[in-house]
DRENVOTI-9346 format. One record per residue (C-alpha): residue in three letters; x, y, z. Coordinates in pm, whole numbers, plus 50000, padded with zeros to 5 digits. Each point is the difference from the previous one (the first is absolute). Last residue first. Layout:
+-----+-------+-------+-------+
| res |  east | north |    up |
+-----+-------+-------+-------+
| ALA |     X |     Y |     Z |
...
+-----+-------+-------+-------+
! end
This chain:
+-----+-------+-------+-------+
| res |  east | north |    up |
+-----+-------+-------+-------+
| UNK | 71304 | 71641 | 76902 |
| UNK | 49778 | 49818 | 50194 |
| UNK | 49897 | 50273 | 50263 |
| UNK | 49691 | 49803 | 50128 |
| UNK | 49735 | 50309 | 50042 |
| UNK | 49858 | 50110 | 50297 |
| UNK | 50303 | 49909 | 50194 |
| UNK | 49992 | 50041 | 50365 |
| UNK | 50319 | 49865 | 50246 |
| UNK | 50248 | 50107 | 49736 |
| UNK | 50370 | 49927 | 49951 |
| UNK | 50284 | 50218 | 49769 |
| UNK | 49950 | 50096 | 49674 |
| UNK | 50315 | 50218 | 49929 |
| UNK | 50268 | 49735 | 49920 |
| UNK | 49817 | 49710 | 49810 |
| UNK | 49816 | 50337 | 49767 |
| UNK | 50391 | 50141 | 49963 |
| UNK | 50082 | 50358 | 50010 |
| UNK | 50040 | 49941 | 50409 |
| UNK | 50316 | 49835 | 49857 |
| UNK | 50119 | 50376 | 49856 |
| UNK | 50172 | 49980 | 49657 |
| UNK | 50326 | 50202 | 50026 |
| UNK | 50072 | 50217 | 49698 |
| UNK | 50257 | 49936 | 49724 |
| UNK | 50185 | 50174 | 49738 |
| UNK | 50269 | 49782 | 49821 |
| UNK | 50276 | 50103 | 49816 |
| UNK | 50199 | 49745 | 49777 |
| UNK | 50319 | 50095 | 49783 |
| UNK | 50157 | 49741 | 49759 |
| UNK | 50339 | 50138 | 49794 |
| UNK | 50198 | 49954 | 50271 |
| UNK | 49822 | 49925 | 50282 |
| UNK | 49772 | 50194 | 50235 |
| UNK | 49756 | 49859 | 50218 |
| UNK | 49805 | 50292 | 50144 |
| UNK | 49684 | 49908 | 50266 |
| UNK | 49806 | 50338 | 50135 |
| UNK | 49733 | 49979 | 50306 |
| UNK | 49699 | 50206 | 50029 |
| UNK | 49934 | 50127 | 50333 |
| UNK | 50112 | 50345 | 49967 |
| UNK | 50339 | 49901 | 49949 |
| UNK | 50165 | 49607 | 50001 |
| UNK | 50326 | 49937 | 49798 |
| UNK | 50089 | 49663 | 49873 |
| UNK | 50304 | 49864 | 49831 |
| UNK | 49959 | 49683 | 49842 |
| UNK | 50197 | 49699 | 49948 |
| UNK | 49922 | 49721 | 49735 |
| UNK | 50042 | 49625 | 50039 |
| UNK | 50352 | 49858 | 50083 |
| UNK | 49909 | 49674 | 50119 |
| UNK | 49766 | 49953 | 49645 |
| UNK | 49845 | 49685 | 49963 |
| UNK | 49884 | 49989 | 50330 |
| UNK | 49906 | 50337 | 50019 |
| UNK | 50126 | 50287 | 50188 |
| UNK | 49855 | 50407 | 50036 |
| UNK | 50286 | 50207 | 50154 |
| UNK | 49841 | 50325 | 50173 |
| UNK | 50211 | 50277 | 50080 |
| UNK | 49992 | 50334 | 50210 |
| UNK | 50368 | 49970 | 50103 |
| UNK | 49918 | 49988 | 50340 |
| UNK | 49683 | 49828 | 50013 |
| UNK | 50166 | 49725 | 49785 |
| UNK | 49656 | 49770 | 49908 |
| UNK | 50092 | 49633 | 49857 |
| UNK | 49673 | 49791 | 49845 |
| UNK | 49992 | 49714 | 49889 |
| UNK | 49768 | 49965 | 49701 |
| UNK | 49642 | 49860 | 49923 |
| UNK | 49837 | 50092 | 49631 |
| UNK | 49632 | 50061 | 49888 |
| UNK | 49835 | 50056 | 49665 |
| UNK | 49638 | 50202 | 50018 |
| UNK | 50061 | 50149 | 49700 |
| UNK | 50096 | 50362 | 50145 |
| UNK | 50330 | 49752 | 50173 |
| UNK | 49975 | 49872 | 50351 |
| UNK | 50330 | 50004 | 50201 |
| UNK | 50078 | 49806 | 50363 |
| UNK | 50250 | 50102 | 50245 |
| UNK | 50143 | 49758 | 50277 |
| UNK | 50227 | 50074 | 50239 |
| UNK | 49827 | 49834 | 50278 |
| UNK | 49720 | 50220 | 49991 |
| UNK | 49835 | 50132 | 49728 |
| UNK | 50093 | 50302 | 49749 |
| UNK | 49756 | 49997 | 49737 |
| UNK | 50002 | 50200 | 49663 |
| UNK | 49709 | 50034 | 49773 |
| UNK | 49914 | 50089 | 49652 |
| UNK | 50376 | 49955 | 49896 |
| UNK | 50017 | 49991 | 49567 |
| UNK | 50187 | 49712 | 49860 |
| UNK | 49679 | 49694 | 49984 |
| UNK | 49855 | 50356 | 49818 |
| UNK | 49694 | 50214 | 49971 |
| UNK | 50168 | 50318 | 49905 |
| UNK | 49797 | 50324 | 50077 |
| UNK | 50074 | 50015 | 50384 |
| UNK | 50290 | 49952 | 49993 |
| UNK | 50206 | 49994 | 49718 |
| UNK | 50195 | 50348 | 49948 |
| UNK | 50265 | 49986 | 49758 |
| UNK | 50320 | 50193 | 50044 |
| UNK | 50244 | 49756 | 50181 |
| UNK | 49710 | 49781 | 50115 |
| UNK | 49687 | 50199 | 50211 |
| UNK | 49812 | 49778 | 50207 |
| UNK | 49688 | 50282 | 50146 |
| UNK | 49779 | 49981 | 50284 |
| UNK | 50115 | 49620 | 50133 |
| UNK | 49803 | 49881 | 50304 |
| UNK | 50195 | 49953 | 50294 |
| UNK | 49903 | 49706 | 50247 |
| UNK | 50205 | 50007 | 50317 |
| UNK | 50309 | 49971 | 50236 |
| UNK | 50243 | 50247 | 49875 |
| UNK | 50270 | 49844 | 50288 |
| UNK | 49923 | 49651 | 50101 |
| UNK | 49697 | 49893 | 50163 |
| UNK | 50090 | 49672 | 50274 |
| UNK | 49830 | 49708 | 49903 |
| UNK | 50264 | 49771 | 50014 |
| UNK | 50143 | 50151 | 50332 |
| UNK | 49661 | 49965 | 50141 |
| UNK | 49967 | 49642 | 49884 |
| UNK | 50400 | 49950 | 50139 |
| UNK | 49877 | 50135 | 50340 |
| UNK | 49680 | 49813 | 49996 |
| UNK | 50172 | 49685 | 49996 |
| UNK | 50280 | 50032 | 50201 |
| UNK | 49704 | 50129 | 50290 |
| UNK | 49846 | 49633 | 49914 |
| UNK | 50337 | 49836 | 50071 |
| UNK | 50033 | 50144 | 50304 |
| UNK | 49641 | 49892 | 50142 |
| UNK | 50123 | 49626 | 49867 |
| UNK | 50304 | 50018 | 50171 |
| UNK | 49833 | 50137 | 50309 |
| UNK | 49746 | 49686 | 49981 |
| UNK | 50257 | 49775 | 49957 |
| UNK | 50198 | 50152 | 50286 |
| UNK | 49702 | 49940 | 50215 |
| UNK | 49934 | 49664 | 49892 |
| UNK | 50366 | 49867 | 50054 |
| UNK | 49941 | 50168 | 50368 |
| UNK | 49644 | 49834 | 50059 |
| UNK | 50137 | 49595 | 49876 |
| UNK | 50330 | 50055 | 50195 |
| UNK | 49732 | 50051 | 50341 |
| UNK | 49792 | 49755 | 49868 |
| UNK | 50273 | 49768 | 49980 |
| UNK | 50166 | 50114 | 50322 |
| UNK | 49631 | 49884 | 50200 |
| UNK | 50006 | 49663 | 49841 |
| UNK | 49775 | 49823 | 49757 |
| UNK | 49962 | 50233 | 49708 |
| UNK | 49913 | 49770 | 49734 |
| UNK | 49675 | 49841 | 50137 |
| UNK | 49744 | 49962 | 49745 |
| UNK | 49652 | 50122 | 50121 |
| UNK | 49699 | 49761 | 49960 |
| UNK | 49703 | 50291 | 49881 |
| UNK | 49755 | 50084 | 50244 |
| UNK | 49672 | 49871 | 49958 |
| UNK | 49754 | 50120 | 49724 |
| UNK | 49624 | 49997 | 50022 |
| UNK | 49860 | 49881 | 49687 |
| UNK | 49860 | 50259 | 49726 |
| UNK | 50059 | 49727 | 49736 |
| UNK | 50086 | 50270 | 49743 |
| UNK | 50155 | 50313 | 50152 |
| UNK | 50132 | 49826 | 50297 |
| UNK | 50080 | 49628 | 49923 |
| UNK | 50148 | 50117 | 49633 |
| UNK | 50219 | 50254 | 50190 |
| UNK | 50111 | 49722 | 50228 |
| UNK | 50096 | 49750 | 49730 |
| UNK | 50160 | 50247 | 49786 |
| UNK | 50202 | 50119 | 50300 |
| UNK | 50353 | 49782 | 49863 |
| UNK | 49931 | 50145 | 49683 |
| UNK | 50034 | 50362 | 50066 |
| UNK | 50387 | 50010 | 49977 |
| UNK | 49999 | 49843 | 49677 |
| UNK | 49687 | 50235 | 49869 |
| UNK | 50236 | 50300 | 50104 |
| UNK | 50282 | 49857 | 49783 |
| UNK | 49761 | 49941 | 49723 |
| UNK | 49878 | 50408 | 50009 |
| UNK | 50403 | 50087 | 50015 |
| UNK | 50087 | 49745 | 49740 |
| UNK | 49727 | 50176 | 49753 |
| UNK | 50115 | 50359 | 50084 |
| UNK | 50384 | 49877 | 49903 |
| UNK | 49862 | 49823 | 49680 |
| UNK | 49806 | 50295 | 49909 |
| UNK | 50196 | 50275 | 50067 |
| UNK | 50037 | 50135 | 49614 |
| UNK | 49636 | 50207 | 49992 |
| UNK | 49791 | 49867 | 49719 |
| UNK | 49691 | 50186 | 50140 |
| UNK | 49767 | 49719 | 50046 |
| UNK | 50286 | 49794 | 50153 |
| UNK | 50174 | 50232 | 50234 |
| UNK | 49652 | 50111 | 50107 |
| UNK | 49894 | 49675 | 50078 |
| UNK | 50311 | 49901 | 50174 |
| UNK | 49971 | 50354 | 50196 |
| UNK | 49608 | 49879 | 50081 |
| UNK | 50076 | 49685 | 50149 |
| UNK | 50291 | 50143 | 50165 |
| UNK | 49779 | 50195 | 50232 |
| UNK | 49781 | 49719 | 50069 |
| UNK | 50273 | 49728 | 50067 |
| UNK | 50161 | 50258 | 50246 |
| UNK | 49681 | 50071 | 50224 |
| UNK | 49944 | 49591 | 49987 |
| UNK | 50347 | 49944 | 50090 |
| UNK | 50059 | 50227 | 50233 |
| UNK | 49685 | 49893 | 50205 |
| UNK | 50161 | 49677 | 50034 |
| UNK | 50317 | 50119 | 50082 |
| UNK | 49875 | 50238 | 50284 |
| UNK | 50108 | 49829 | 50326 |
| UNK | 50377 | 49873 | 49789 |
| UNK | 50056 | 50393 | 49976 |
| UNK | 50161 | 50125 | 49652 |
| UNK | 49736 | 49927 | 49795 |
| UNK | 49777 | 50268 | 50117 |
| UNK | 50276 | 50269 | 49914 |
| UNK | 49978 | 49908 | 49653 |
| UNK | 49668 | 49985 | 49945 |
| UNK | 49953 | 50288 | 50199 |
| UNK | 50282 | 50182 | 49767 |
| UNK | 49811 | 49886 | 49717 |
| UNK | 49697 | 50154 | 50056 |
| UNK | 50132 | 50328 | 50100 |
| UNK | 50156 | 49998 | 49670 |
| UNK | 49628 | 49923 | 49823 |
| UNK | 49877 | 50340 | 50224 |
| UNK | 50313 | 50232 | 49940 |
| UNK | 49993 | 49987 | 49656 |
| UNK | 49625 | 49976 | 49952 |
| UNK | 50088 | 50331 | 50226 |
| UNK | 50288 | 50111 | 49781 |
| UNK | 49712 | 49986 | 49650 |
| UNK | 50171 | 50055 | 49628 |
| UNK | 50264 | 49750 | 50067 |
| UNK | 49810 | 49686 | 50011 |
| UNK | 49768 | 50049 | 49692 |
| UNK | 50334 | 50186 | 49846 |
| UNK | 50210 | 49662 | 50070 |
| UNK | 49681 | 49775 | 49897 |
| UNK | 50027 | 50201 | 49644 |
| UNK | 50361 | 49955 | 49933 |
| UNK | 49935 | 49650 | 50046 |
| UNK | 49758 | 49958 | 49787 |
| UNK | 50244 | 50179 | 49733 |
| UNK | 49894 | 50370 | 49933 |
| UNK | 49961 | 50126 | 49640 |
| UNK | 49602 | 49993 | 49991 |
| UNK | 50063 | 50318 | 50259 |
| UNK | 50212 | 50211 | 49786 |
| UNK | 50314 | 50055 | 50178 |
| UNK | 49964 | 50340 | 50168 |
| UNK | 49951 | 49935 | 50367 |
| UNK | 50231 | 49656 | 50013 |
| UNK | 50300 | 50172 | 49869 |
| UNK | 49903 | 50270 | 50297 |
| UNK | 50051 | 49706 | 50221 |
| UNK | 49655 | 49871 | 50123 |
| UNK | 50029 | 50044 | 50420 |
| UNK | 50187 | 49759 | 50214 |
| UNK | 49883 | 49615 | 50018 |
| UNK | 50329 | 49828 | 50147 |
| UNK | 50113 | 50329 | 50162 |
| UNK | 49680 | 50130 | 50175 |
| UNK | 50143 | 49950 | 50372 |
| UNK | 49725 | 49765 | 50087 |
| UNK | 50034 | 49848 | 49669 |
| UNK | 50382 | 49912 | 50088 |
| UNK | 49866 | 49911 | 50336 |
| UNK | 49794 | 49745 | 49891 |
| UNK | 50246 | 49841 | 49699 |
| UNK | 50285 | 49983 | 50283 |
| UNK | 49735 | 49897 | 50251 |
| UNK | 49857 | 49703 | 49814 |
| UNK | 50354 | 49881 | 49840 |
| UNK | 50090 | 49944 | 50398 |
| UNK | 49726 | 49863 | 50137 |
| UNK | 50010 | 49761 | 49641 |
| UNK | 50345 | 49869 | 50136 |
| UNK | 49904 | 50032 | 50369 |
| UNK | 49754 | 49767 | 49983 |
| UNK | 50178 | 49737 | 49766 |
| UNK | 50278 | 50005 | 50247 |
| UNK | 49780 | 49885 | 50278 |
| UNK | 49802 | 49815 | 49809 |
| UNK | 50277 | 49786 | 49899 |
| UNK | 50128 | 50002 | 50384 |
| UNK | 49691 | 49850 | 50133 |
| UNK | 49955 | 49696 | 49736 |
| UNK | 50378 | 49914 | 50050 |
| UNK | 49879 | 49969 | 50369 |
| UNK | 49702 | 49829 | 49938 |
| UNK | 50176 | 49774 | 49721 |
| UNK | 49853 | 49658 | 50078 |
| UNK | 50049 | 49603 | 50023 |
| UNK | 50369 | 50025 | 49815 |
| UNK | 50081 | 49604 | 49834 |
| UNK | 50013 | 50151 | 49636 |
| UNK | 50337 | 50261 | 50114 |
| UNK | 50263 | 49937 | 49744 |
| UNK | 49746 | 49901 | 49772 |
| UNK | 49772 | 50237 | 50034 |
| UNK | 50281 | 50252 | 50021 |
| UNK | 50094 | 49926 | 49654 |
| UNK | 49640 | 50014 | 49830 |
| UNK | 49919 | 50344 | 50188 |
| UNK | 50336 | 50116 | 49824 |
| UNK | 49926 | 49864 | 49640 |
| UNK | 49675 | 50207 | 50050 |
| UNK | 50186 | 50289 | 50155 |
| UNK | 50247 | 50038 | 49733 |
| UNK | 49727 | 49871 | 49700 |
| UNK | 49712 | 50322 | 50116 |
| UNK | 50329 | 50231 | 50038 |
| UNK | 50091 | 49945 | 49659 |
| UNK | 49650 | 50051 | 49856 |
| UNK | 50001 | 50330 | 50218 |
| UNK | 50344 | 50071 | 49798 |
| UNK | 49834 | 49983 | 49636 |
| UNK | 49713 | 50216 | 50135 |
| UNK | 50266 | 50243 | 50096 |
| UNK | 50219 | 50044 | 49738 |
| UNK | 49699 | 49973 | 49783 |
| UNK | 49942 | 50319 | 50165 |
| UNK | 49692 | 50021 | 50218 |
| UNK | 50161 | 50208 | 50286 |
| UNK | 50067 | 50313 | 49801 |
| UNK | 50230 | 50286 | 50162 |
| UNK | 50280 | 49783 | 49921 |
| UNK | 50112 | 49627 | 50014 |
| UNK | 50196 | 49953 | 49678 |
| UNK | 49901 | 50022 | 49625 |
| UNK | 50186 | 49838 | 49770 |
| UNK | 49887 | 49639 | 50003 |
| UNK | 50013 | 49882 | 49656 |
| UNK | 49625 | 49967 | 49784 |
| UNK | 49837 | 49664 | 49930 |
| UNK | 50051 | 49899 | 50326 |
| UNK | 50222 | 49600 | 49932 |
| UNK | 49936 | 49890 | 50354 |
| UNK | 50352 | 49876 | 49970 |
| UNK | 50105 | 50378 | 49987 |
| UNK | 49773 | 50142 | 50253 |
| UNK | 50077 | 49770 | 50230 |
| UNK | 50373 | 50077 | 49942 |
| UNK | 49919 | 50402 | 49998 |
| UNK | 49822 | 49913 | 50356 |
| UNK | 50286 | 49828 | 50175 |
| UNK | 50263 | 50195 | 49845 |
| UNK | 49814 | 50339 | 50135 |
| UNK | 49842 | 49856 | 50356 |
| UNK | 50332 | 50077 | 50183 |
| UNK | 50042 | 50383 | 49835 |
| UNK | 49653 | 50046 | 50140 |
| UNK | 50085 | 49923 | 50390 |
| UNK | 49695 | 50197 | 50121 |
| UNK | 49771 | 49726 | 49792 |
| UNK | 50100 | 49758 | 50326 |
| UNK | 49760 | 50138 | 50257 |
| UNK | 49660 | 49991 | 49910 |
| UNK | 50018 | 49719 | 49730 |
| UNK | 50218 | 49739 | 50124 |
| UNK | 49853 | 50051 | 50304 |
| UNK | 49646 | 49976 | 49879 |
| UNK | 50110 | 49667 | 49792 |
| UNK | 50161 | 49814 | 50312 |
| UNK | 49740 | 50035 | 50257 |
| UNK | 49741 | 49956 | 49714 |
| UNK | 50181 | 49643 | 49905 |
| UNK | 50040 | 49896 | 50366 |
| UNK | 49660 | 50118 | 50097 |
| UNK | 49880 | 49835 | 49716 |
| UNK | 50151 | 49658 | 50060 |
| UNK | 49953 | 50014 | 50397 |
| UNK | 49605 | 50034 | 49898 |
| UNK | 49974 | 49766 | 49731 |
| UNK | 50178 | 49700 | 50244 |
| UNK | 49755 | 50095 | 50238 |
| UNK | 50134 | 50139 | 50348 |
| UNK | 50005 | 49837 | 50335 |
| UNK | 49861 | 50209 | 50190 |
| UNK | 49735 | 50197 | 49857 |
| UNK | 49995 | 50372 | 49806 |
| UNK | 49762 | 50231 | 50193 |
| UNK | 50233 | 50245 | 50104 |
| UNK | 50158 | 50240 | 50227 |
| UNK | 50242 | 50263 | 50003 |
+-----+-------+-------+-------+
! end
């Protein structure tokens, strides 16, 4: 590791290194330790006076109030904090070694959140193909976000090509030789997630935004050179290096802790695609059917009733989800529970955790759903919708176009 930074410090400099050493902790690695932050944020939330309670907890969304209200509370912990330790420690000339071992944990931080999201595209798990849901909803329907997810999902080797991207950012910052380049590969590709989480409303952008100014942290201490050699276009000197491994068993400690980092790391990443492939694994039924008739007790409905009660469409998704559109265009998630033995599927809301059982038989490549109850009888005849059906699905890549297919 080396740097620019002189000896002895500024008073600014030790200040915000203490403050950002303090805050990026706070914020990388002490958010895994939820149930800790919950007083602490509901009470800042409270005196705050946020004109609507605190309800909803860390989830799937990173922007929560939740969250904004507990980045606030990490700014004042770390700012109190730098204050403390300045006084406790004022008469300090520098922090080279602190410096080192703040990067160092910074770099493998974002290393690591830059090969889990890589790989995960690599594999095609963040970004997988539209759902069916996503298919037949009409397309002014779709949330921005909905729409970057089928942008992303609809090619593997854009897939493939921005994961790839990451994982060299990732793996770049992982060797003290290649930091610098790291940085600047890394800063690029999160430029363009942050701007995508932000033009497209997508729920990571605090998290994406700490990432991008965690890399600009690291990069600071080569501002000076970078400006010298892109700008001034002076000849550059080696940079002063800061001695931390001084004898031969500290390097030696230094190269095995690395290793087993490194394997952690590698081990964690193979977690990580094993629970994405889990996720998306396709249940049972897997597919779009397209109702041919929705006959109740004596009345048949489908096709000629146009109705928010009438299946059009039936989609069986992965994860155990199903998803319902009605002939007006109405649409309807459930969980779904398949029995292959007993020939059964059990359609759950989450107002209703009994929801509605159906026995299905399958012949000549039509399937049949009965739900019977007393009094209420509902038979459904229903054909499986092919995805090659689909425009997205069938038009596939061409190296001559005489026309632009904007469809």
């Amino acid at each position: 590791m080396t740097s620019d930074i002189p000896v002895p410090w500024s008073v600014l400099q030790k200040q915000l290194l203490r403050f950002f050493a303090l805050y990026f902790f706070i914020y990388f690695y002490t958010p895994f330790f939820d149930s800790a932050w919950d007083p602490i944020v509901l009470r800042a939330g409270q005196r705050l006076h946020i004109w609507k309670e605190i309800t909803v907890y860390p989830n799937g969304s990173g922007d929560t109030t939740y969250n904004y209200i507990q980045l606030l509370c990490m700014l004042v912990i770390a700012f109190a904090g730098s204050l403390i330790w300045w006084i406790a420690d004022s008469r300090r000339k520098s922090y080279n070694t602190l410096f080192y071992w703040v990067i160092v944990l910074i770099r493998y931080c974002i290393a690591y959140y830059m090969l889990s999201y890589g790989f995960s595209k690599i594999m095609y798990s963040q970004f997988p193909f539209p759902a069916f849901r996503t298919l037949i909803k009409p397309y002014g329907d779709a949330s921005p976000m909905n729409l970057a997810w089928t942008f992303m999902g609809y090619s593997r080797a854009y897939n493939v090509f921005t994961g790839s991207l990451e994982v060299v950012g990732g793996l770049l910052l992982l060797f003290r030789r290649t930091t610098m380049f790291g940085c600047l590969f890394t800063m690029t590709v999160l430029c363009n997630i942050v701007a995508l989480n932000f033009c497209y409303d997508i729920p990571v952008k605090l998290f994406s935004s700490h990432l991008l100014l965690a890399t600009i942290f690291i990069c600071t201490p080569y501002i000076p050179r970078l400006w010298s050699f892109f700008i001034s276009h002076k000849k550059l000197e080696p940079p002063p290096a800061i001695a931390i491994y001084n004898t031969r068993r500290q390097r030696w400690a230094r190269g095995i802790i690395k290793g087993l980092v490194l394997v952690l790391l590698g081990w964690g990443q193979l977690g990580t695609i094993n629970a994405y492939n889990e996720f998306f694994k396709k249940p049972p039924l897997y597919g779009l059917y397209e109702v041919d008739s929705h006959i109740h007790n004596r009345d048949t409905l489908a096709p000629l009733i146009t109705s928010d009660k009438v299946w059009h469409y039936l989609a069986i998704d992965m994860n155990n989800a199903a998803y319902t559109q009605t002939t007006n265009g109405e649409g309807k998630r459930y969980i779904c529970s398949i029995d292959t033995i007993n020939h059964t599927i059990r359609l759950l809301t989450d107002e209703d955790s009994v929801g509605t059982i159906y026995r299905y038989t399958k012949a000549n490549g039509q399937m049949t759903l009965l739900s019977a109850k007393p009094g209420d009888t509902t038979r459904l005849y229903i054909h499986n919708k092919p995805l090659s059906s689909f425009r997205l699905a069938n038009t596939g890549f061409h190296w001559i176009n005489e026309y632009p297919n904007n469809k």
